[in-house]
C-alpha positions in Angstrom: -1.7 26.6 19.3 -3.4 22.8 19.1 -0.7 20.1 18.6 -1.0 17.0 16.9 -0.8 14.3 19.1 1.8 11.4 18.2 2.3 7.7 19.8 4.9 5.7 21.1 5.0 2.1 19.8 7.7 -0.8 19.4 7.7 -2.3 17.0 6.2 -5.6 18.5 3.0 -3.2 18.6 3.8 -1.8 15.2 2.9 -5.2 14.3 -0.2 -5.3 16.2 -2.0 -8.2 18.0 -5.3 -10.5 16.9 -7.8 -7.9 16.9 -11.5 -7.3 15.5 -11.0 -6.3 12.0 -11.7 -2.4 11.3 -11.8 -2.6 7.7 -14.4 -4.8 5.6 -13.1 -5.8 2.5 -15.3 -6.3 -0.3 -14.6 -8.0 -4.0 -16.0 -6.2 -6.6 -14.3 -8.3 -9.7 -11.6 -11.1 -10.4 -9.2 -12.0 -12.8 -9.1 -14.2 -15.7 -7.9 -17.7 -15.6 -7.9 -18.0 -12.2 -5.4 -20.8 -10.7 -7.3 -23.1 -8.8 -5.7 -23.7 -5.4 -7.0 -25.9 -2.8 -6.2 -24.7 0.9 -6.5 -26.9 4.1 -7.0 -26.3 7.7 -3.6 -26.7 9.5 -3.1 -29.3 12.1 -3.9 -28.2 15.6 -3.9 -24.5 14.5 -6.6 -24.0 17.3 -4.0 -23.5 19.7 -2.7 -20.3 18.2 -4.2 -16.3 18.3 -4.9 -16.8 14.8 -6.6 -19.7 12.2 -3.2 -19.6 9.9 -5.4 -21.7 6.6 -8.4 -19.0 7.3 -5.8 -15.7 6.9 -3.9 -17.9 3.8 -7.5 -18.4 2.0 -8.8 -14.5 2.3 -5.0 -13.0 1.5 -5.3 -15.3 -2.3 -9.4 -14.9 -2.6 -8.4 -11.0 -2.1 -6.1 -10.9 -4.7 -8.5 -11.5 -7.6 -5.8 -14.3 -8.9 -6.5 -17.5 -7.3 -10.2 -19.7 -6.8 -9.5 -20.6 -3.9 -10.9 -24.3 -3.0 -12.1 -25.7 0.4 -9.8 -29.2 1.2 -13.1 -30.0 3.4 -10.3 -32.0 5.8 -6.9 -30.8 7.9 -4.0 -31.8 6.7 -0.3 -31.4 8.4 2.5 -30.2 6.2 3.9 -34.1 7.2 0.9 -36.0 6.3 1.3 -38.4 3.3 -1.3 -36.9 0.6 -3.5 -38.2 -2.4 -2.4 -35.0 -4.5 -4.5 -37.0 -7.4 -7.7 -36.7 -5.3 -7.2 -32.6 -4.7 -6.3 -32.7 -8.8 -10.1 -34.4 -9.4 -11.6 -31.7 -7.4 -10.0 -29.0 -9.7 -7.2 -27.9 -7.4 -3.9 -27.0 -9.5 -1.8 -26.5 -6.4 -2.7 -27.8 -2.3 -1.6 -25.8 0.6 -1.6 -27.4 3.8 0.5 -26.8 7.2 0.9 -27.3 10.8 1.4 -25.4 13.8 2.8 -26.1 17.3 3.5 -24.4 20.7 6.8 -24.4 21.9 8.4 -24.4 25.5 9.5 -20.3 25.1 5.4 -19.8 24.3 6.5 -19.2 20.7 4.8 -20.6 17.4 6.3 -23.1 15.0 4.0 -22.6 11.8 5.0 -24.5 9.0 3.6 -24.9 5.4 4.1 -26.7 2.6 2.7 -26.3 -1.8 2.4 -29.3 -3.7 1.7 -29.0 -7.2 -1.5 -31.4 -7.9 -0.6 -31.6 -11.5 3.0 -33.2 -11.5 2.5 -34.5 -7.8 5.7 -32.8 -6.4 6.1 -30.1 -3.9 6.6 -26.7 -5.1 7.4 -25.1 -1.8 7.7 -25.3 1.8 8.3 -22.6 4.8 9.2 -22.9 8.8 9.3 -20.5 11.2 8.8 -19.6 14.9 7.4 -16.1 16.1 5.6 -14.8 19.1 1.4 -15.1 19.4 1.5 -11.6 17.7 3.3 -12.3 14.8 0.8 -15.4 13.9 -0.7 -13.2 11.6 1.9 -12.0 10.1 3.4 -15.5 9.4 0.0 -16.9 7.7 0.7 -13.6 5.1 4.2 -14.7 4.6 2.9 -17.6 3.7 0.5 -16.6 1.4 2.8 -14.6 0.1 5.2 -17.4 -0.8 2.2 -19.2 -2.6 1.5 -16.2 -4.3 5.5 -16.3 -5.8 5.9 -19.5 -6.3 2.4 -19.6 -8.7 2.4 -16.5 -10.2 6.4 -15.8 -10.3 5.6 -12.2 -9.0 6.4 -11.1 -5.3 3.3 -10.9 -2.8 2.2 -7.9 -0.6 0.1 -9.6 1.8 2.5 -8.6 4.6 3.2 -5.3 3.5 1.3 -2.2 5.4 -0.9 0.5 4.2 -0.7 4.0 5.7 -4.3 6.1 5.8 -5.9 9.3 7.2 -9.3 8.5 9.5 -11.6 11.4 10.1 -14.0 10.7 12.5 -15.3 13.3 14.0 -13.4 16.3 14.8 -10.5 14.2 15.2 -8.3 13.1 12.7 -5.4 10.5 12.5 -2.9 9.0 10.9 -3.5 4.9 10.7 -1.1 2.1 10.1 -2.4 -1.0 9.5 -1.7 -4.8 7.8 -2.9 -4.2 4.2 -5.6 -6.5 5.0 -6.9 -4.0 7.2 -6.7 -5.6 10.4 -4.0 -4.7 13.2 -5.1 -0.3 12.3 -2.2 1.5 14.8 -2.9 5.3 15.3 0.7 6.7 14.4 -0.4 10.3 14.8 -4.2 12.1 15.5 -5.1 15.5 16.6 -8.0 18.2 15.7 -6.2 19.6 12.8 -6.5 18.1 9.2 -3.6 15.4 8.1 -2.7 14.3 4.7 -0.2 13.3 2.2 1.3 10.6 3.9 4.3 8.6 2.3 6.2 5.6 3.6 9.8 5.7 3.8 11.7 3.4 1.4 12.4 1.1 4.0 9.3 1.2 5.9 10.1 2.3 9.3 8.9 6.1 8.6 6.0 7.9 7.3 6.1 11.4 6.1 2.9 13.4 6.1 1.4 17.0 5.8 -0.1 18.5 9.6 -2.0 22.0 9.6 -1.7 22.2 13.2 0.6 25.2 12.7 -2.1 27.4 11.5 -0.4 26.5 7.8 0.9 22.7 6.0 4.4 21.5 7.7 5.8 18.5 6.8 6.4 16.2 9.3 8.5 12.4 9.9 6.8 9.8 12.2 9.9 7.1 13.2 7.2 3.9 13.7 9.5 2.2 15.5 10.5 4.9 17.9 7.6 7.2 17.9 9.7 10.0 17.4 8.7 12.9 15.1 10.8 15.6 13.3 9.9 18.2 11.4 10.8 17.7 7.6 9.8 21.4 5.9 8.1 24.4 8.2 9.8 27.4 5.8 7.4 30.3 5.3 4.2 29.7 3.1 3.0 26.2 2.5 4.9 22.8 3.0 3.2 19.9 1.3 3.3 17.2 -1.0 6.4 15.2 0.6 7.5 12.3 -1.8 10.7 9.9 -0.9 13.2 9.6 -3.4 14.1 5.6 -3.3 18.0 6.3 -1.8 15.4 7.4 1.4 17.9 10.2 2.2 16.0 12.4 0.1 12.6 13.9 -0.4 10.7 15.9 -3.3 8.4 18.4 -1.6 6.6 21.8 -2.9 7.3 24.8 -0.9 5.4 28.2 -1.6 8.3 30.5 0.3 9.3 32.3 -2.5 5.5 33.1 -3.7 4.4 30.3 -6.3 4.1 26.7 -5.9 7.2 25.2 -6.7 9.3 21.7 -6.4 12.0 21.5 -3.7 14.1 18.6 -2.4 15.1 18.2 1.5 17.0 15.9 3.0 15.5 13.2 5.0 17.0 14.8 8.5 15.1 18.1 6.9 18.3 20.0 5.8 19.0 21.1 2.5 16.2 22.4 1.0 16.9 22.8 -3.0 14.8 24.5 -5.8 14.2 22.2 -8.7 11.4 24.4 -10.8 11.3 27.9 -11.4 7.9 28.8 -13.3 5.1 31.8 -12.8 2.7 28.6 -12.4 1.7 26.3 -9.7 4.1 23.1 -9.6 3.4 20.7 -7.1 2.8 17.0 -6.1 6.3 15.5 -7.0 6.9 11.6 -7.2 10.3 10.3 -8.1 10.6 7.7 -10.9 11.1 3.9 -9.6 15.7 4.0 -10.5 15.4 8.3 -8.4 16.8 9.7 -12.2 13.3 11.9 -12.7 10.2 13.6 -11.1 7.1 13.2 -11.9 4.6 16.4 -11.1 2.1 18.3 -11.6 2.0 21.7 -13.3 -0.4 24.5 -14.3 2.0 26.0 -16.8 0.1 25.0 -19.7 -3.3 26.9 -18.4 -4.6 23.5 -16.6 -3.4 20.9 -14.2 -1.3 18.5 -16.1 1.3 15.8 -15.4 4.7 17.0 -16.1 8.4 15.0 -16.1 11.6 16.4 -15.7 15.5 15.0 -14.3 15.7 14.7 -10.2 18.1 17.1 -10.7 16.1 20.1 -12.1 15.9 21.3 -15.4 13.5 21.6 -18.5 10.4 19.8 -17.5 8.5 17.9 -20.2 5.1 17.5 -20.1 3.1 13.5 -19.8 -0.4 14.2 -19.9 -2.1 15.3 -23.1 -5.7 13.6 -23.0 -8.6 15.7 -20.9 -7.9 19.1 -19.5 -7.3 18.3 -15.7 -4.9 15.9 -14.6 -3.4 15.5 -11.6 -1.8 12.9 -8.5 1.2 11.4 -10.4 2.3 8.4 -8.9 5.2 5.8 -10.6 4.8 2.0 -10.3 7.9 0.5 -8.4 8.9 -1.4 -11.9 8.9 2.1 -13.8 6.9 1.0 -16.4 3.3 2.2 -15.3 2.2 6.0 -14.4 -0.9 6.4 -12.2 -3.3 9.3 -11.7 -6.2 10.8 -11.5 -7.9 12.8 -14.6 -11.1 14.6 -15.0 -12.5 14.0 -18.0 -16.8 15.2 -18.7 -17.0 16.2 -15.0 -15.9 12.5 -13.8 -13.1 11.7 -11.7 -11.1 8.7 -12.8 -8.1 7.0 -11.9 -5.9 5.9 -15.1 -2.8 4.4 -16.0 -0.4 5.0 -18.5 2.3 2.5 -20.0 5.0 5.1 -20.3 7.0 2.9 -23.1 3.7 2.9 -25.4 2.4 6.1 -24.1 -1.0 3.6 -24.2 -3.6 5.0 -21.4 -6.1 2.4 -19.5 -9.3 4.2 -17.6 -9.3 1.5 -14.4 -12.0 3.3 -11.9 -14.3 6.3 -11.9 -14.7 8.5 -8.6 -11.2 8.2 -7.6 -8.8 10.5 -5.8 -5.3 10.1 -4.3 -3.6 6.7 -6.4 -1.1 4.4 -4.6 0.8 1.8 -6.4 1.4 -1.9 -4.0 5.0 -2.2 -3.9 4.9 -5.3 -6.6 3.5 -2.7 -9.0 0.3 -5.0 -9.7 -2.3 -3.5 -7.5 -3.7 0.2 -7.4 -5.1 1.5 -4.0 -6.9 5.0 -4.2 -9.6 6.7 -2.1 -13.6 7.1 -3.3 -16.7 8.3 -2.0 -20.1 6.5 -1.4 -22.8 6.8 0.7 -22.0 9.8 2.1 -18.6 8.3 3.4 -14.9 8.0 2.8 -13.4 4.8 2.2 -10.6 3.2 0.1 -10.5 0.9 -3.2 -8.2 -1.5 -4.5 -7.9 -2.0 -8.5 -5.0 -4.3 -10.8 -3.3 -2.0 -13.0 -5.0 -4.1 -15.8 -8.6 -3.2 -14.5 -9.4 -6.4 -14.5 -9.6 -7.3 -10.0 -11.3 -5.2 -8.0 -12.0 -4.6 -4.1 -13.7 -1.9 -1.6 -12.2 -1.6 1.9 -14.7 0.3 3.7 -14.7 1.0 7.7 -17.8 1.5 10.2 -15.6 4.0 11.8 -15.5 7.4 10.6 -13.9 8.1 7.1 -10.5 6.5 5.8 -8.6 8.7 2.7 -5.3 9.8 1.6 -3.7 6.0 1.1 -0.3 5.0 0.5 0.8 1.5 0.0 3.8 0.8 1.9 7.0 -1.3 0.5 7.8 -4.9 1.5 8.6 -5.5 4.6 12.5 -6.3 5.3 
C-alpha cells in the first residue's frame, strides 16, 4: 500500500522565510478609477530579509485597485512631508515607513498613510516580529492601506492552499497568497485534491487516493498531525467546512449513489442529508452554516442545487446551460460561484443570489475559490500544455495569472484571514 507522505512544521515555518518566489504573477486587467497611491522606500529597510515598500507596492499593483506611484525618494514614517508635492504628482494617498533592528534581533517596522488631498494622516501601524515575519508585516501593512482606502478588508496576508503535480509526485502546497513562502503540507505518488481550509486557518482538509479509493483526510498545519476525516466504504470526497468548523459537508457513496453527508471535524458522526437515485455531490455551506449548496444530477444533467444544512427538499439554483457544477458561496452570502459549460466552453460565473442576475467572469476555468473578503475569485486553467492558477474580481473587471516553472499547480482554495 503507498502512503502519502505528510510534514512536520511550526508554525514559525508555516509562515515561511525570504525565499525565491515559486509563483510568477501576471496582470492580465485592472480596475476602474484606480486610486492613485504614491509608495516610498522605507528608511534603512536594507537591514531587514525583506524590502518592506517593494512587498507594499506589488500586494496594491496586484490587486487591480490602486496605480501605484514611485515617491522616487525614502521617506521615514517621522520625516516632516510636503504632502502638496506627492498631490502635484497625482498621488491621492503617500505611504511611507521605517524599519529598525532591535537588541532581541527582532524588527520594528512602522508605517504611516497620509491623505495628499486634505494633508492629514489617515493611518499609521507599529510592530516588532522576527526576520521571518518581515514579509508578513509589509502585507499587513498593505492590507491596512487597502482598508483604510477602499473601506473593505485586505487579503494580502491571507494563504492559498494548492495541489502541485510534478512528475509522479504530487503535493499539497501552502503558500502566502502572493505565492512566495510555498510549504509542502502533504506529497506522495497518489493523486490529491479537494483541499479546504479550516474556518480558522490552522487545518486543511483534502481528498488522498492512496488507499486504493478517495479518503478524506485533516492536515493540523501547526502540528503536522493528520487524521482521517471519512474512510467508510465506497468513495469519500468533496469535504466542505461548515463556518462553526466543527462540522463538515462531505459526499459518501457507502450506500450506492453519490449522496451529501455531514461529519464532525474529529471524523465522528457521519449524517445523511440527501436521499435521491442521482449523483449529489460537491457540498458548500452558505456564508451564516443555515444551507448547502451542491451539485445534483437529478434533473438529467449536472446542476447547482440548494437545500437547509439540515437536510430536506433541495431546490434547484442553476437554470442557464445544461452542465453546471463547483458551487462555491462568497463569505458575504451574496455571490454564488461556479463553473458552467455552455457551447463546449468551460467558464467560471457568478451569480448575485438576491437578483438571480448571472456575470460570465473567465472562460477555461475549473475549481472556483472565493478570497475571504468576497472580492476576488481564484480558480485553476490550462495553457500551454500546463496547470496553473488565475485570479479574477467577482465584477470581471481585475484580472491576474499565477503561473509556476515547477510542475503543475490546480485544485485552489483561498484561505480565511489570518487571526
Amino acid at each position: 500500500m503507498k502512503k502519502l507522505h505528510y510534514l512536520l512544521f511550526s508554525a514559525t515555518l508555516l509562515m515561511g522565510t525570504a525565499t525565491q518566489a515559486q509563483i510568477k504573477v501576471e496582470i492580465a486587467g485592472v480596475g476602474s478609477n484606480q486610486i492613485p497611491v504614491a509608495v516610498a522606500a522605507f528608511a534603512d529597510e536594507g537591514i531587514a530579509p525583506a524590502d518592506v515598500s517593494d512587498i507594499i507596492r506589488a500586494d496594491l499593483e496586484r490587486s487591480g485597485v490602486f496605480k501605484v506611484i514611485d515617491a522616487g525618494q525614502t521617506i521615514s514614517d517621522s520625516a516632516s512631508i510636503d504632502l502638496a508635492a506627492f498631490r502635484a504628482q497625482g498621488a491621492d494617498a503617500l505611504v511611507v515607513g521605517s524599519v529598525s533592528r532591535q537588541p532581541d534581533g527582532r524588527f520594528a517596522i512602522r508605517y504611516k498613510l497620509h491623505d495628499t488631498i486634505k494633508g492629514a494622516p489617515i493611518s499609521q501601524l507599529g510592530g516588532e516580529v522576527q526576520p521571518q515575519f518581515t514579509r508578513l508585516q509589509a502585507h499587513r501593512i498593505a492590507d491596512d492601506v487597502y482598508e483604510k482606502l477602499t473601506g473593505v478588508r485586505g487579503i494580502f496576508s491571507t494563504r492559498i492552499a494548492y495541489v502541485k503535480d510534478t512528475g509522479k509526485q504530487h503535493a499539497l502546497v501552502v503558500a502566502d497568497a502572493d505565492g512566495e513562502n510555498e510549504i509542502v503540507a502533504a506529497y506522495g505518488r497518489e493523486s490529491i485534491i479537494s483541499p479546504a481550509w479550516s474556518p480558522d486557518g490552522t487545518k486543511v482538509a483534502y481528498v488522498s487516493l492512496e488507499d486504493r479509493k478517495p479518503v478524506v483526510y485533516l492536515q493540523d498545519l501547526r502540528t503536522g498531525k493528520r487524521n482521517v476525516i471519512s474512510n467508510v466504504k465506497g468513495n469519500n470526497s468533496a469535504p466542505a467546512w461548515a463556518p462553526n468548523g466543527n462540522l463538515l459537508a462531505v459526499a459518501l457513496s457507502k450506500d450506492g449513489n453519490t449522496e451529501i453527508y455531514t461529519v464532525g471535524s474529529d471524523g465522528s458522526g457521519h449524517r445523511r442529508l440527501t436521499n435521491n437515485p442521482a449523483i449529489d455531490s460537491e457540498p458548500q455551506f452558505s456564508a451564516d452554516g443555515q444551507t448547502i449548496y451542491f451539485m445534483s444530477d437529478r434533473s438529467g444533467g449536472p446542476q447547482i442545487y440548494k437545500m437547509s444544512a439540515a437536510g430536506g427538499n433541495a431546490t434547484r439554483v442553476t437554470f442557464n446551460g445544461n452542465y453546471n457544477i463547483s458551487p462555491r458561496v462568497s463569505p458575504d452570502g451574496k455571490t454564488l460561484a461556479w463553473i458552467s459549460q455552455r457551447n463546449g466552453t468551460f467558464s467560471l460565473y457568478a451569480m448575485n443570489l438576491a437578483s438571480g442576475q448571472e456575470l460570465r467572469l473567465a472562460d477555461g476555468a475549473t475549481e472556483p475559490s472565493f478570497s475571504p473578503n468576497g472580492k476576488y475569485i481564484m480558480y485553476a486553467i490550462k495553457g500551454g500544455g500546463r496547470a496553473s492558477l488565475a485570479v479574477v474580481s467577482v465584477d470581471g473587471r481585475i484580472k491576474q495569472r499565477l503561473s509556476t516553472n515547477a510542475g503543475n499547480i490546480r485544485e485552489p482554495s483561498w484561505g480565511p484571514f489570518m487571526k
